[in-house]
PASE-365317 format. One record per residue: x, y, z of N, C-alpha, C, O in turn; residue in three letters. Coordinates in steps of 0.2 Angstrom, whole numbers, plus 2048, in hexadecimal, padded with zeros to 3 digits. Example, Ala and Ser with C-alpha at 12.3 -4.5 7.8 and 13.67 -1.06 7.14 Angstrom:
% residues 2
8427E482783E7EA8278427F08278477EF82Aala8407F58238447FB824840800827843806828ser
END
This chain:
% residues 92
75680A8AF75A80D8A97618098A97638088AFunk7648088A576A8048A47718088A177280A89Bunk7758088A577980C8A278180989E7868078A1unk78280989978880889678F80989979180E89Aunk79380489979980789A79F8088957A480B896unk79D8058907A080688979D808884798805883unk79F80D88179C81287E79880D87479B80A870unk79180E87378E80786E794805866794800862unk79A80D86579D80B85F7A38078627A780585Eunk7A480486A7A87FF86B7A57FA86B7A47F9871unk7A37F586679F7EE8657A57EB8657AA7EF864unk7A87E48687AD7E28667AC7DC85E7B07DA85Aunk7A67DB85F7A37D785B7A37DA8547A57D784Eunk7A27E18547A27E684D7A97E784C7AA7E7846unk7AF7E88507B67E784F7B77E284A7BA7E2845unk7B57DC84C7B97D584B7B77D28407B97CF83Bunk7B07DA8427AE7D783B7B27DF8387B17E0832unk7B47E18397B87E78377BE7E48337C27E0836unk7BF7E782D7C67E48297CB7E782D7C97ED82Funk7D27E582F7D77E88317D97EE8307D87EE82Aunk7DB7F28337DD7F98317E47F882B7E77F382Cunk7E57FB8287EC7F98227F07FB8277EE7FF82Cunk7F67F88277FE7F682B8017FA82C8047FB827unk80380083180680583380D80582F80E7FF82Dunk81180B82D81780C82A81D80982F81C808835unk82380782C82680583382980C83482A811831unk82B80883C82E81084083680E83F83980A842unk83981183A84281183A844814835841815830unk84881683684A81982F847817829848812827unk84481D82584281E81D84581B81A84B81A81Bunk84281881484481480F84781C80B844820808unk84D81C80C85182180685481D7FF8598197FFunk84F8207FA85081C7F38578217F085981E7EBunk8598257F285F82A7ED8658237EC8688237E7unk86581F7F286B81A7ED8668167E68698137E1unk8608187E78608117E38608167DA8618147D4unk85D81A7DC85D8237D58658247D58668277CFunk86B8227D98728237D787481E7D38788207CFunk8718157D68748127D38718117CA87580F7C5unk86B8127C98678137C586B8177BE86A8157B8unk86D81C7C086F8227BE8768207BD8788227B7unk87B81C7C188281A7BE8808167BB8848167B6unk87B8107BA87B80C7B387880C7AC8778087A8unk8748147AD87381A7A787981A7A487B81879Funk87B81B7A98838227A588981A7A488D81B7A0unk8898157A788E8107A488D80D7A189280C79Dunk88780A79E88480679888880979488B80E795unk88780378C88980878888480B78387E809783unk88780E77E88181277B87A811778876814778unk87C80677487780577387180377786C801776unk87380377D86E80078586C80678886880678Dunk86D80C78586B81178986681478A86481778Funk86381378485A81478285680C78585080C787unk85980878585680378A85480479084F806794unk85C80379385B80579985980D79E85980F7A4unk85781079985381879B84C81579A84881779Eunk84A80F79584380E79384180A79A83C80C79Dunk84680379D8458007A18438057A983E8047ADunk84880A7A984780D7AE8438117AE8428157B3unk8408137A983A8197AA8358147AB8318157B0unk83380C7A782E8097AA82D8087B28288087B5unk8348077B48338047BC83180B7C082F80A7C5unk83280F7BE8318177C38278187C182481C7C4unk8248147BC81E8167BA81C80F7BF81780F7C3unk81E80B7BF81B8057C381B8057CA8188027CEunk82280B7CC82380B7D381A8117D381480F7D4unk81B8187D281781A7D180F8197D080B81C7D4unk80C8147CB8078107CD80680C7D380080B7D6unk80B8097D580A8077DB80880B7E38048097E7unk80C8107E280C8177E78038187E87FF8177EDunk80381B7E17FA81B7DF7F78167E07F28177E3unk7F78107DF7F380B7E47F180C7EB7EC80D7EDunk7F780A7EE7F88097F67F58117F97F38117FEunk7F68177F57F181B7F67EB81D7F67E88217FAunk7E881A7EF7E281A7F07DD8147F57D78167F7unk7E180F7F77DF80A7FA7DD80D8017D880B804unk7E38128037E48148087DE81A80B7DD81B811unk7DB81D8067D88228067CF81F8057CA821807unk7D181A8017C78187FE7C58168067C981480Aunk7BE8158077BA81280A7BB80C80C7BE808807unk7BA8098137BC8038137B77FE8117B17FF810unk7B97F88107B47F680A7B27EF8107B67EB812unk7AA7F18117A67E98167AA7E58147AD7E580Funk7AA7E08187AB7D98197A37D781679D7DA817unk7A57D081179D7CE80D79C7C781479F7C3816unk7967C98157947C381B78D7BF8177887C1814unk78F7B98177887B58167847B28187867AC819unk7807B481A77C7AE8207797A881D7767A7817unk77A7A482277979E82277679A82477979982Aunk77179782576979482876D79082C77278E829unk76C78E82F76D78783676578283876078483Cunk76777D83476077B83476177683A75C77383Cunk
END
């Protein structure tokens, strides 16, 4: 009888075909966005009147793009990992 000392889901071989794990969050202080909703917000209110529906339009665009984005990198994070495509190849 032959006994294992590593348990059969530690293949190192099966690792190596494993897509990376996605890149840990960095460890430091949070990205705090409220400067960037402040500065945003003082050049609502300093523009002048005829820029003002622009730039509320330009910035509502970028808070829908930041947001799509969000939902991306989350659903990526959440779907199935997706095989590696292998081909085999004859060696004549």
């Amino acid at each position: 009888m032959e006994r294992r000392t590593t348990p059969p889901t530690d293949d190192p071989l099966r690792r190596e075909r494993e897509p990376p794990p996605p890149p840990r969050p960095p460890r430091g202080p949070a990205l705090d966005p409220t400067a960037l909703f402040v500065l945003l917000d003082g050049l609502r209110r300093v523009v002048p009147g005829e820029l003002q529906g622009q730039l509320t339009n330009l910035i509502r665009e970028f808070l829908l793009t930041l947001r799509s984005l969000i939902d991306w990198y989350l659903e990526r994070l959440d779907g199935p990992r997706r095989e590696p495509r292998v081909e085999d190849i004859p060696i004549d």
